[in-house]
C-alpha positions in Angstrom: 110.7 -28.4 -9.1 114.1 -29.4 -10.3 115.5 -32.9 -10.7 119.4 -33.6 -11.2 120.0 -35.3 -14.6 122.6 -38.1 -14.2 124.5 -39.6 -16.8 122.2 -42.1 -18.2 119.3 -40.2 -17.7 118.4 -40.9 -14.5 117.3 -38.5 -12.1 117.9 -38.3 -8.0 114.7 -39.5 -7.1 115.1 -42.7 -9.5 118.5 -43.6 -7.1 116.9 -42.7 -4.3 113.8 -45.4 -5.1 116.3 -48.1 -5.8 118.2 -47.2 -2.8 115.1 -47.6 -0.9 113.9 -51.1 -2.7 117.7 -52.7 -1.9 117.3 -51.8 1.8 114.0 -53.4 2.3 115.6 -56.2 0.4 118.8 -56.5 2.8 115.9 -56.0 5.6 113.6 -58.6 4.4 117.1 -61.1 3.9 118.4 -60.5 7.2 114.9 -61.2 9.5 114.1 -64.0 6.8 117.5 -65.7 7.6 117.0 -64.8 11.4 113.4 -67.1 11.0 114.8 -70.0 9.2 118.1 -69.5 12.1 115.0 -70.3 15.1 113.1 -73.0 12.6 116.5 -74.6 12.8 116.8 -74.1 16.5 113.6 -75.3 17.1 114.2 -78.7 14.7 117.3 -79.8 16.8 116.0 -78.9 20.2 112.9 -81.2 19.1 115.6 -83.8 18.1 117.5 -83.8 21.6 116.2 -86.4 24.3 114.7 -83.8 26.4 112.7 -81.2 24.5 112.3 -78.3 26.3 108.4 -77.1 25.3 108.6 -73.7 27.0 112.0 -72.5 25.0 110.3 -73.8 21.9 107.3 -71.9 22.8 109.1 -69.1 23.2 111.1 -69.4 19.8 107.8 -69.5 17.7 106.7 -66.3 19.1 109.7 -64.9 18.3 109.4 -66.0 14.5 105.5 -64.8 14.4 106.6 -61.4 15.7 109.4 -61.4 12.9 107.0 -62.8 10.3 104.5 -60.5 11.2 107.3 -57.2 11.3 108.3 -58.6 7.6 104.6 -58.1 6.8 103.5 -54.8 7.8 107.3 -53.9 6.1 106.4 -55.3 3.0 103.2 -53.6 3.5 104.7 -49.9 4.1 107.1 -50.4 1.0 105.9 -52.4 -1.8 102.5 -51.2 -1.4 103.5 -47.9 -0.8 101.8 -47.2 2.3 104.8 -45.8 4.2 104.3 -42.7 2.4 100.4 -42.8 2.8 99.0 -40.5 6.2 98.0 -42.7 8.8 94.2 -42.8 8.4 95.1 -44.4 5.0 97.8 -46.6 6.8 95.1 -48.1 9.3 92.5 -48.5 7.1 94.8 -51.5 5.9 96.8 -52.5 8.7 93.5 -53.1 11.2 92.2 -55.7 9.0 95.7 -57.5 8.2 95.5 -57.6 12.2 92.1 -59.5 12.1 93.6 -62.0 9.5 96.3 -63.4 12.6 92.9 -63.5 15.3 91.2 -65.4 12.5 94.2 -67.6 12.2 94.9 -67.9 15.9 91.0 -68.6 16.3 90.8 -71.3 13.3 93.9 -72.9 14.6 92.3 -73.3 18.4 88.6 -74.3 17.0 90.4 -77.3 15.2 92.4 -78.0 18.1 89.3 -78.1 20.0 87.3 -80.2 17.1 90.1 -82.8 17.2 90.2 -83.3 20.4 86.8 -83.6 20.7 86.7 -86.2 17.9 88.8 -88.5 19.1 87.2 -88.2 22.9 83.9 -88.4 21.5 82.9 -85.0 23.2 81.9 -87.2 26.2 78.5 -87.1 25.1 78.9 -91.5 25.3 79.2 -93.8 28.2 81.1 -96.3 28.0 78.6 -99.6 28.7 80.8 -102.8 29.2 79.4 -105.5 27.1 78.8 -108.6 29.1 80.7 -111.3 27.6 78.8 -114.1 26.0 80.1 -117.4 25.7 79.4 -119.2 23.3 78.9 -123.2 23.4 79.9 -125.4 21.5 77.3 -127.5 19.6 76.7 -130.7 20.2 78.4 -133.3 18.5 76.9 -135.4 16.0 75.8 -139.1 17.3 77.9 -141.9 16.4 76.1 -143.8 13.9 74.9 -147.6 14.7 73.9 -150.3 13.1 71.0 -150.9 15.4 67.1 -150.2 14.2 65.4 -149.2 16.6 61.4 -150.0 16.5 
């Protein structure tokens, strides 16, 4: 196998490797700025008088799919599993997967638990205290010089 000598000792493959690192990083820079762009979005349609909940909705998928293409990137390239055969390649992406369902699930079981707290599950009935008055005590008798026998 031959490898081109450059000037400084550098071969091919060493360009080609930096090459490949500065692309993910103008990849990674671009869908990074494209996230913080719809966090943006999302912050001033959240600020207007009307929010619209189904376009914000909409938005934050958008931003998990991105988040989620900038980790199985940074997965394929900086741990080097691009180059791996696909056996290898699901071995590690499957579980990443079940880290979003556990996320998804622990954010929906404390949605639930909340919600539950604060209605008390509806496991009490509300009893309506009767309302008890209270009367005033007596006042003290005047005080008179009579004795009585």
């Amino acid at each position: 196998m031959s490898v081109e000598q450059t000037h400084l000792g550098t071969t091919s493959t060493d360009i080609a490797h930096v090459k490949r690192i500065w692309k993910a990083f103008w990849i990674l820079l671009i869908l990074t700025i494209l996230e913080l762009g719809l966090g943006l979005t999302i912050y001033n349609i959240d600020l207007g008088a009307n929010p619209n909940e189904s376009l914000v909705l909409i938005l934050k998928g958008v931003i998990c799919i991105f988040t989620l293409a900038k980790a199985f990137y940074i997965i394929s390239i900086f741990m080097h599993l691009g180059d791996e055969v696909r056996t290898m390649v699901m071995t590690v992406a499957v579980p990443s997967l079940l880290f979003v369902w556990f996320i998804i699930a622990f954010i929906a079981d404390g949605s639930s638990f909340r919600h539950l707290r604060n209605t008390d599950a509806g496991i009490r009935t509300y009893v309506e205290q009767p309302q008890q008055f209270h009367h005033p005590a007596p006042e003290p008798a005047e005080k008179s010089d009579k004795k009585l026998d």
